[in-house]
Each structure stands twice: as structure tokens, then as C-alpha cells.
N, C-alpha and C positions, 0 to 999 in steps of 0.2 A: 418142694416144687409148688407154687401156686399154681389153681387152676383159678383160671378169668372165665367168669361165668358168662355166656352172653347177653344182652342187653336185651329186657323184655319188648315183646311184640307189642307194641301201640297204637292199640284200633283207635279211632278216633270219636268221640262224646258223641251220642246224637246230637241231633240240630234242636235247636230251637222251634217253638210251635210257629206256626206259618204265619198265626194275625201277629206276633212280636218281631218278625220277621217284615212285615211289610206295614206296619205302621210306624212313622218314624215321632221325631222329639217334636218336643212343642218351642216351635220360632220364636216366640218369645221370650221362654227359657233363654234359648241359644243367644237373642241379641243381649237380652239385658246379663250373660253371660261374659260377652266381649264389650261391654260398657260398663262394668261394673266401678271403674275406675270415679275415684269423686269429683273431679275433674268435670266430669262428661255431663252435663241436663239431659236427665234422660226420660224423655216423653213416649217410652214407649210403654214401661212398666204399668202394671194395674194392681199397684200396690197404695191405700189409705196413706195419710200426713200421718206419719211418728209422732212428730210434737203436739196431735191434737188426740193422742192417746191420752184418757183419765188413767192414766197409772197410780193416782195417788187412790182413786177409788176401787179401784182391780185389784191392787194391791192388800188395800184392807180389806178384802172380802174373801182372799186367801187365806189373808192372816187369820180371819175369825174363823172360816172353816177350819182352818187345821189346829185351832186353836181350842174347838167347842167339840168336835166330831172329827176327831183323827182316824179313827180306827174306819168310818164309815167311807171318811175321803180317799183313804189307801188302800183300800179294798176293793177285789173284785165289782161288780153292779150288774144286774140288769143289760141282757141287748137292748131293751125301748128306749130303755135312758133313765134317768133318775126321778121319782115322784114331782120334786121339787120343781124342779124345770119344766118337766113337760105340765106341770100344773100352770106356771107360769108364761109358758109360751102361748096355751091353750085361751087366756084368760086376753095375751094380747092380739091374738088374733080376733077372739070374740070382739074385742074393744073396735077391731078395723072391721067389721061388719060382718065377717064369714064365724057362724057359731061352731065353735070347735070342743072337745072334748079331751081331756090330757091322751085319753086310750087313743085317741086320732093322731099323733104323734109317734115318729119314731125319730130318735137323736141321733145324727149320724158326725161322722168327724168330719164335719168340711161338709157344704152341700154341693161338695166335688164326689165325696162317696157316696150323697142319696142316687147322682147321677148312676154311678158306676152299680150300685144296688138293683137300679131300677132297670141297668142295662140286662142285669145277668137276671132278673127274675121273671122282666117282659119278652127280651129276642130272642129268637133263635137262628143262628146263620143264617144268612140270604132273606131276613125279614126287612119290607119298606121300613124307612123312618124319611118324616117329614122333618126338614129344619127351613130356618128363616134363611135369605139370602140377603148378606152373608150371616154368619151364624159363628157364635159364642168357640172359639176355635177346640177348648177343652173337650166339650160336647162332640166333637167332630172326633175326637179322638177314642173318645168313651165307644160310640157307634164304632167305629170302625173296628177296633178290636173287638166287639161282639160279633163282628160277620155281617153287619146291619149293610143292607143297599140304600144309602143316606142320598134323598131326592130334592131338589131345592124347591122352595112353593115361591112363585115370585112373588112379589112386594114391589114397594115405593119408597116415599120419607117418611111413610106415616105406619110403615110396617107392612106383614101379611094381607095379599089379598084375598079377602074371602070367596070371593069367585073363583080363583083360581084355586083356592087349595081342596074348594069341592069338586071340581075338575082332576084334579089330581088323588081328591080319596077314591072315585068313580071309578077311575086307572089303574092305580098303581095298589090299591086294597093294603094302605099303609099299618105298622101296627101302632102307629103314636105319632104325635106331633109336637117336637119341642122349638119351645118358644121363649124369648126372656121377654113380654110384653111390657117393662117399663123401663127407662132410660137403659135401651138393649147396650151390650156387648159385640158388636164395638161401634158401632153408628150414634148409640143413644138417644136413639130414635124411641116414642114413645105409642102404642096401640090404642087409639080411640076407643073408647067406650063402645060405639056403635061397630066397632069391628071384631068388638071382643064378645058381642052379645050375636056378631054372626058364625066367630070361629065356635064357639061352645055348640048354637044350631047346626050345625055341620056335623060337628061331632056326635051329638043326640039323633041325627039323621042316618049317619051310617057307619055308627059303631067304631067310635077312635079315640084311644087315649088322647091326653094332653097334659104335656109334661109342662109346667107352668112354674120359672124359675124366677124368684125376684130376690136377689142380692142387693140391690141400688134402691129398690121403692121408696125406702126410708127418706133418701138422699134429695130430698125435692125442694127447689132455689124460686119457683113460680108454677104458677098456675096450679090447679085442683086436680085431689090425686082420683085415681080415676080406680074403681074398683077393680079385683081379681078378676080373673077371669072363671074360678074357681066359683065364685059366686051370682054370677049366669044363670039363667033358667034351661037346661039341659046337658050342664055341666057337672052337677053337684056328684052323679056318681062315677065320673071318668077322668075328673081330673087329679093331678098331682098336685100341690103344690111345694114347691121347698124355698126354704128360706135360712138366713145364717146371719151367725153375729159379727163377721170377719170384716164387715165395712162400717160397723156400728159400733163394735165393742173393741176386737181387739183382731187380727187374723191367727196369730200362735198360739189362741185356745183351740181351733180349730172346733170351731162349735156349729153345727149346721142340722136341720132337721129335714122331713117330709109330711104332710101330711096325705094320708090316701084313703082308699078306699080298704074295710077289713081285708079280704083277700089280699089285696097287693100288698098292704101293710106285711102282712104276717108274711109274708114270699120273702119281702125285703127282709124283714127283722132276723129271718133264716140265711139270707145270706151273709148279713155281718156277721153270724154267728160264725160264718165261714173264714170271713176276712180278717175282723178285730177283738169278736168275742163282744166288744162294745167300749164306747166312746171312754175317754180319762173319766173316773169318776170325780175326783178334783178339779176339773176342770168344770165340769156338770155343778157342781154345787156353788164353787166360784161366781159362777154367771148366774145362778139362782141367787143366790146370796145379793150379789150387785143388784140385781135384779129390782129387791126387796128394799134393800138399802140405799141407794144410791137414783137417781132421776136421769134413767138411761133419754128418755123423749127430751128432755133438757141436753144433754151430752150431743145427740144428734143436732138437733135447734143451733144449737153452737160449730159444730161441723161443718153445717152445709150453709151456714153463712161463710164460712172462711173460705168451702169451697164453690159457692158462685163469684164471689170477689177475684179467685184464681181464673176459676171460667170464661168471666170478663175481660181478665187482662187476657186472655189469651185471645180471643175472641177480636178484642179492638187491635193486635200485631199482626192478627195473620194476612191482611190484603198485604201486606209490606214485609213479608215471608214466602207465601205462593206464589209461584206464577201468573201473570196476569192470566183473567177466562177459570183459575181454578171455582170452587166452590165448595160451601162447608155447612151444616147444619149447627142450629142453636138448640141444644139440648135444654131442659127444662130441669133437669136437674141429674145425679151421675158421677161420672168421674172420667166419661170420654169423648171427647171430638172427632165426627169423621169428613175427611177430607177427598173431594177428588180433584186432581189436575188435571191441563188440557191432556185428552187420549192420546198424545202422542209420548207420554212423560210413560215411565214401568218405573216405579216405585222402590222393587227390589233394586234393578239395578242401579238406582241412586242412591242406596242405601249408604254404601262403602263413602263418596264423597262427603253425605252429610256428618259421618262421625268422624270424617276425619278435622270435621270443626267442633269436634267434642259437644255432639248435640243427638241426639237417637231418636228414631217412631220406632211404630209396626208399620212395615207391609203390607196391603192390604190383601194382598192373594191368599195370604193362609187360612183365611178365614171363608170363603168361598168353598159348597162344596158342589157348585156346577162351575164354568166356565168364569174363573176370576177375570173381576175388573182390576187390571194392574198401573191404573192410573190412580187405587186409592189408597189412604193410610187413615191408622188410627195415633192418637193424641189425645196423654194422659198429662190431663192438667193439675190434678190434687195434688202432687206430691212438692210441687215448686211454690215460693213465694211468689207473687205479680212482679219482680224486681228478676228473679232467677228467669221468671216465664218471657220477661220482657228481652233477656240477653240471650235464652234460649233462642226465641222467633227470628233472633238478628243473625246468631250462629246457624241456625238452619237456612235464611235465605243465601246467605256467603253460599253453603253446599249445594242449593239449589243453582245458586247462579243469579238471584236477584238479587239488586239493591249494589250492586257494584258493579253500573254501570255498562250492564247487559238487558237491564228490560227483562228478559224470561227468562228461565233459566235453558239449560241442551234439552234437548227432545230424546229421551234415550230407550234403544231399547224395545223397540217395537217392529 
């Protein structure tokens, strides 16, 4: 005789912790998830030109590493990061005017993790954080899974107002204020001199980090770069600064650092311990190596000529893509255009129309962390030739609704 045993009791898993629970993906994963097709111009990514990757010199600077120092490239390393590098990072920052020391360095994987570093060593649930409005969306993410109470400090075209965001440290006793002050994410809006030398007073007045993020600085098509913020007189001991090679070298070395102050330094360098242990060390030597070898300031010079020539064509289609009345900023250098249409247009819900003329943005809401404007989008111009950019703007106005014999596009959504 068998006996059928019965079917065990199955309680069910705990849950999930509550900030994974109530922070959701990132919208621009998702769109350039449903646009992936090659078909599609897709202007929403903020992803560098492929073809204007120096692979032939990336390449050999691998080869030589693993060729000269095998055992040291495959090996464990250091959290701070590898001598090599942060000597060399150290050495370019001093060249851009802020004197840095390698020990002032910490190498992190992406200066998506200095973020996420600096999230877990600075907040504590229910801590202020200032961001720009609108504000870097990743960043928006980072905060919110810390428990961070993320406040918008208003601005213009020209960025943060300083008036107001001492107004808002007076209030809200924020613990830090993140910023991308040069050709921001996603506006590409750039921070005056004169307002970068009021945001640092602020901060020297009443005690506020400043989290000072420039991925794009490199990337400049005109005019004069405009110093750190970092480099301010009541900045030097409160700001961050991070930087990465992901728009200059390559993105899938995933090389990105911070510069801080000792204390936070060491805080952070404690919690990659937690995260990754520390960054590829092949990859660390790789970019040292190039470094050394190779004429990275040459390699950029050639970049961000191809990418203002894209800039342009984009720039000279879009009246004859928007709706009449919209309007758009001329970045000065970058990899993004922001766009607003007349307020009656919601952006999201155009969305679906414009890819169904295999063409894609962002959205401009997601990137808001007070009260989104949803008349506006962002537009990534580096990754198209002026020929792809130029059938892209014609494929986008068909989903708008201009240029075929409508005048505006529908008003939707509002």
C-alpha cells in the first residue's frame, strides 16, 4: 500500500524591503527597452557614438597590461583603486586647476556608484537632499532608495538659483545638494561662474555638502569652460566632486571616481567594501595605461567636434519637428537637448504616437522631483549622424502631427 504523504505547508517568503518596494525602474531603461529595434532613431538614449570609440588604442593598452602584469591585472586590488590611476587622475585634475593628491581619490565602478557610495555614507532615512529642477533621473533614484526627502531648489536656463536654494537651506536643513553644473542632464543647461561662486557661499554659510557631478565637462563644442565648483572659495572642504571615463573613454570599463574630503572619503571607500570589494583591476590599469600611452585630450578634441556637427543638425530641424510656440535651449556642449512644447501638449502621452514612426525621446516628467512639467522632453543627439538626425526630426514631427499639413500637432493630455 502507498501512503501519499501530504503536501507541505507553504508560508509565504517575506516581502521585499519597503524602499525596493516603492521605487520603481528607470523610464529610460523601459523606453530604450521597447525601442531597441534598429529600425527605430532613438533620441532618447544617453548612450556616446560607438564608431568614435579609440578601440584600436583601448585595445592595446589591454594587450600590454596583460601582457607585462598579468598576475597584478587578475588579481584582487585595493578599494581606493590602483596607484596608477588615481596617480594619473590626480595629476589631470591638478592640470584643470583643482590641486588634487592620488590619496584624494576613490575609484569607483561608474560614477553611478560614487553616487550610490555617497548615498549610503551621507543619509539617513528622512534626510533633506537638494536637487536641481529637473534633476539627473538616476540621482533621483539613488535618493529615494536611501529614504532621502528629495526637494527641488528652483532654477532657470541658466541653472540653480542661489537665492533660492539659501532660502531652502534656512528651511528645510538639507544634508547635501546635488548638482551636475556643466552641460546638466537632461537640459544641458550650464551654471555661470558667478552662480557657482554663490552656490559654494551658501554652502560655507550654513553647513551643506555639495555633491558636484561632471560626466559631460570634457565635452565642450564653444565658449570657456567655466571652473568646478569644487574649486570656489568655501567649497574646498564640502564639496564632492566625481567624474568618469564613460563619455571620454569608453562606458563598459565602467571607470568612474570621487574626489572628497578625508572623512567621507574613507566612509565611502567602507562601503564599496561592502558593495564590490573594488572596482576590475584590469580595467584600472587598462585606463592608466591609455592614459600614459595614448592622447586621451586628442581623442575627446575629435569627439566633441563630431558631436557639435550632430548638435547642429539637430538644432537647425527642430522648428520644422515641434510644434509651432515650442522652444529649446542651445547647449554649449554635452550630449543633450531640452525641449518644451506649447503647455497644452503631455509629452508622456505622445509618446506611444511618436514611436510608432520609429523615432523615440524621454519624457520630461521623470526627471522632476517636485511638480513635473509635462510639456517637456529630452533629446540625445551623439548617437545619430546629421543625415539619421535629419530623418529622425521628420519621423518625429509625422508623430507629433507637424509638417503634414496640420500646423501643430493634437494638444493631448492635459
Amino acid at each position: 500500500m502507498t501512503v501519499v504523504e501530504p503536501a507541505p505547508t507553504r508560508a509565504p517568503v517575506p516581502p521585499l524591503a519597503a524602499r525596493a518596494r516603492s521605487i520603481g525602474g528607470s523610464p529610460v531603461r523601459d523606453i530604450l527597452a521597447v525601442t531597441a529595434r534598429p529600425e527605430v532613431i532613438n533620441f532618447a538614449g544617453g548612450l556616446p557614438a560607438p564608431e568614435l570609440f579609440d578601440v584600436d588604442g583601448i585595445a592595446a593598452a589591454y594587450r600590454a597590461v596583460l601582457a607585462e602584469s598579468p598576475a597584478q591585472a587578475l588579481q584582487y586590488s585595493t578599494t581606493e583603486g590602483e596607484p596608477e590611476l588615481r596617480a594619473a587622475l590626480a595629476a589631470r585634475t591638478s592640470a584643470r586647476g583643482l590641486a588634487t593628491r592620488p590619496d584624494d581619490l576613490l575609484v569607483t565602478t561608474g560614477s553611478q556608484q560614487a553616487l550610490s557610495l555617497l548615498a549610503t555614507a551621507l543619509i539617513e532615512p528622512g534626510d533633506t537632499v537638494l536637487v536641481e529642477n529637473p534633476c539627473y533621473l538616476a540621482a533621483l533614484q539613488v535618493f529615494g532608495f536611501a529614504g532621502a526627502r528629495v526637494v527641488a531648489v528652483p532654477g532657470d536656463g541658466h541653472g540653480v538659483d542661489p537665492e533660492a536654494l539659501e532660502e531652502l537651506v534656512v528651511r528645510e536643513r538639507p544634508k547635501l545638494l546635488y548638482t551636475v553644473p556643466t552641460f546638466q542632464n537632461p537640459t544641458g543647461r550650464t551654471l555661470p561662474g558667478e552662480r557657482r561662486a554663490a552656490v559654494a557661499a551658501v554652502a560655507a554659510r550654513h553647513g551643506l555638502w555639495i555633491v558636484e557631478d561632471d560626466p559631460y565637462g570634457e565635452l565642450r563644442f564653444e565658449g570657456e569652460r567655466v571652473p568646478w565648483i569644487a574649486s570656489y572659495p568655501g567649497a574646498e572642504d564640502r564639496t564632492v566632486l566625481l567624474g568618469s571615463f564613460s563619455k571620454v573613454m569608453a562606458p563598459g570599463m565602467r571607470l568612474g571616481w570621487l574626489r572628497a574630503p578625508a572623512e567621507l572619503r574613507r566612509a565611502c571607500a567602507v562601503a564599496k567594501q561592502a558593495a564590490d570589494l573594488h572596482t576590475p583591476t584590469v580595467n584600472q590599469l587598462a585606463a592608466a595605461r591609455y592614459l600614459a600611452d595614448s592622447d586621451l585630450d586628442g581623442h575627446v578634441t575629435r569627439v566633441a567636434a563630431v558631436y557639435r556637427e550632430r548638435r547642429d543638425a539637430m538644432l537647425a530641424g527642430l522648428s520644422e519637428a515641434l510644434p509651432e510656440g515650442s522652444h529649446w535651449d542651445r547647449p554649449e556642449g554635452g550630449m543633450f537637448l531640452w525641449a518644451r512644447l506649447p503647455e497644452t501638449y503631455d509629452t508622456t502621452a505622445l509618446l506611444p504616437a511618436v514611436v510608432r514612426q520609429e523615432v523615440a525621446y524621454v519624457p520630461g516628467a521623470p526627471f522632476y522631483a517636485a511638480e513635473p512639467d509635462r510639456s517637456t522632453l529630452r533629446l540625445c543627439f551623439v548617437t545619430q549622424t546629421p543625415e539619421e538626425i535629419g530623418e529622425g526630426l521628420r519621423r518625429l514631427g509625422v508623430g507629433m502631427g507637424v509638417g503634414v499639413g496640420m500646423g501643430v500637432g493634437p494638444a493631448l493630455g492635459r
